[in-house]
N, C-alpha and C positions, 0 to 999 in steps of 0.2 A: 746940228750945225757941223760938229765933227765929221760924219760919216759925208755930210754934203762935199766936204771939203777936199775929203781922201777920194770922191769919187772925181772931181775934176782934176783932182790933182792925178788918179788913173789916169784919168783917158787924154792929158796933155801928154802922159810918159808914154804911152801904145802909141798915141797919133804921131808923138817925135820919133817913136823906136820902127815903127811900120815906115818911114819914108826913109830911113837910113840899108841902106845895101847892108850886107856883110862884106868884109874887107877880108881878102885871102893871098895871103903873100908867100911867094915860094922860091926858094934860093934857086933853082933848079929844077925844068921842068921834068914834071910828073913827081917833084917832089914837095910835099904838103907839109907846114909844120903849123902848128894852129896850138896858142896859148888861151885859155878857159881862166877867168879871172875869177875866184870866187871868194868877193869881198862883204859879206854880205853873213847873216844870221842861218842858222842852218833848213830853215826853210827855203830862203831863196838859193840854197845848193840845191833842196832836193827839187825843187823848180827849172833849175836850169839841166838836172840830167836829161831828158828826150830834147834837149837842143843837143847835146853833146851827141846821143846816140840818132839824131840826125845828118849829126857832122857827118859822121861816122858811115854815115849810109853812103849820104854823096862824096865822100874821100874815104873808100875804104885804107887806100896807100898811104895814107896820112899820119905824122905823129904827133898824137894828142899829147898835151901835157896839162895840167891843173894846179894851177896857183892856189891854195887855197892854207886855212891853217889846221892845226891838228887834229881839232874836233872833226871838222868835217873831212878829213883824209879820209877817215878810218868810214866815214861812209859812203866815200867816193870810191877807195879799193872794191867795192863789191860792184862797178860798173865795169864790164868788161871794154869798154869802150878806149878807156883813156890806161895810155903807156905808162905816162911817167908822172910823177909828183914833186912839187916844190912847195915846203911849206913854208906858209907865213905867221909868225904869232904876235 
């Protein structure tokens, strides 16, 4: 019953997350600033790194920042991807 549960509960979060654009706001064109919210258990960090080294692809000029808290800082510094760090605890 459990696992039934987690899988609907999947595929309503992909099928809302799949029709939603990515939002990319930029003060100044050809300038990218893009904040990575990482609210989440350190699986769903290590999850979201190849979206970030995504980003990263299609806005090389971009400066990445990561919200995230301590634990996962310290394994988000080994992405070369992201600039800067803001922690949260």
């Amino acid at each position: 019953m459990i696992s039934q549960y987690y899988n609907l509960r999947r595929r309503i979060a992909l099928w809302t997350t799949a029709r939603k654009p990515a939002l990319v706001y930029s003060l100044a064109p050809g300038k990218v600033k893009a904040l990575f919210v990482m609210a989440g258990l350190m699986g769903d960090t290590i999850m979201s790194i190849p979206a970030i080294m995504a980003f990263r692809d299609n806005y090389p000029d971009a400066k990445i920042t990561a919200l995230a808290t301590s634990k996962s800082q310290e394994l988000l510094s080994m992405v070369p991807a992201i600039d800067d760090f803001m922690v949260c605890d």
